[in-house]
N, C-alpha and C positions, 0 to 999 in steps of 0.2 A: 504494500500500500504506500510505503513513505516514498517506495524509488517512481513512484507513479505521481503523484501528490508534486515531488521534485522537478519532473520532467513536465508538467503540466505550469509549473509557474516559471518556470526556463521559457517555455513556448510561449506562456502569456508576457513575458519578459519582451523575450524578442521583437513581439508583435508591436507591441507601446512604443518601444523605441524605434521600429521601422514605420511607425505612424508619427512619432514625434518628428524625423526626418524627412518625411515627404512633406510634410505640413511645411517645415522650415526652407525647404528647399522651393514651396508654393512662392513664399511671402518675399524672398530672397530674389527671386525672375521678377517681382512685378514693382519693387522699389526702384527700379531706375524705367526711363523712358527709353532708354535702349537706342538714344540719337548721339551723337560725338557733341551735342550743345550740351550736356546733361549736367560738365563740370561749372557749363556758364550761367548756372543758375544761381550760386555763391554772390556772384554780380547782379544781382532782381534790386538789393534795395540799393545801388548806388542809382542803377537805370532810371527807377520809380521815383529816386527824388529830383535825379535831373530834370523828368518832363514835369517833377512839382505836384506829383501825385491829380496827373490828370491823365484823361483818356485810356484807351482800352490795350491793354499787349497783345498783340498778333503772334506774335513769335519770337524766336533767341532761333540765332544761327551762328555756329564757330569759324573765325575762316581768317585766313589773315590778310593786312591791312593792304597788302597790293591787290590780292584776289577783289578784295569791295572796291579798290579805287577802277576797278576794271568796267563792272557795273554800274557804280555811283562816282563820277567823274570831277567831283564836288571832295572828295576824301581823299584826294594826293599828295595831298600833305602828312597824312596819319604816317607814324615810325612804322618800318617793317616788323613787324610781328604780328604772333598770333592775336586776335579779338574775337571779341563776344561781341554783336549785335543785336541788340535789343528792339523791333519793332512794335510803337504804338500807334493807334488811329485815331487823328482827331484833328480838331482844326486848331493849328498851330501858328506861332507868330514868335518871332526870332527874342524877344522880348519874353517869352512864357518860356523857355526853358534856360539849363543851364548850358555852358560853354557852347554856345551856337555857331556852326560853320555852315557854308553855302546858301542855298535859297532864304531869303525872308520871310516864307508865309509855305504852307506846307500838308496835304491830309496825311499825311504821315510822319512823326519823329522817330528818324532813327538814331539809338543812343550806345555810341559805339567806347565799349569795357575794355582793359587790357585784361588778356585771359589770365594770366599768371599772378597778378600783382591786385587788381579787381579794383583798377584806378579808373575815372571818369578818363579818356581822352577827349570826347568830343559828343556831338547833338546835331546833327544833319537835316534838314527839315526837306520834303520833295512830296510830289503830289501823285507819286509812285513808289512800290516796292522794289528795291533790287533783287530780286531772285523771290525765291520761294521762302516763305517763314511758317508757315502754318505745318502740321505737327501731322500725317497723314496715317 
């Protein structure tokens, strides 16, 4: 009976703990967005204060600084390295946000982070998207 009794709480042993680690390995896959912006999210509240806590976030894309001046031809100035851009939608004015470069007036601020350091470099105002930012 005891070697029965033993072997029965070995098996319900087992079972717990191969239930404890599927569960951990669930919650483990769904903590990250599984995009390369995922680190630029550390940078959300320098972004949020630059545009002054207005308008809506579109998206965070990682890329560096000559890849956006490629698209947004307003950002050639930015040092080479890698950034975080931060896309908001709204209507903007050179005067509502922080460190502002290029256009004056804007349905879009984009608010461009250094990725490593998660300093403001700059605030880009344009009445388009460079690339894609939405999250699919």
């Amino acid at each position: 009976m005891t070697a029965r009794r033993s072997s029965l709480r070995s098996m319900a042993a087992a079972v717990i703990v191969a239930a404890v680690l599927a569960t951990g390995a669930c919650t483990t896959a769904h903590n990250s967005l599984g995009t390369t912006a995922g680190t630029c999210f550390r940078g959300l509240a320098v972004a949020t204060a630059a545009v002054r806590h207005r308008g809506q976030l579109v998206g965070v894309r990682r890329m560096t600084a000559p890849g956006l001046a490629r698209r947004l031809p307003t950002a050639t100035s930015l040092p080479p390295r890698e950034v975080c851009v931060f896309a908001f939608k709204g209507t903007w004015q050179a005067s509502q946000v922080d460190s502002p470069r290029g256009q004056p007036t804007g349905r879009y601020a984009l608010v461009v982070v250094g990725a490593r350091q998660g300093h403001l470099l700059a605030t880009f105002l344009d009445d388009r998207l460079p690339g894609r930012f939405r999250h699919r």
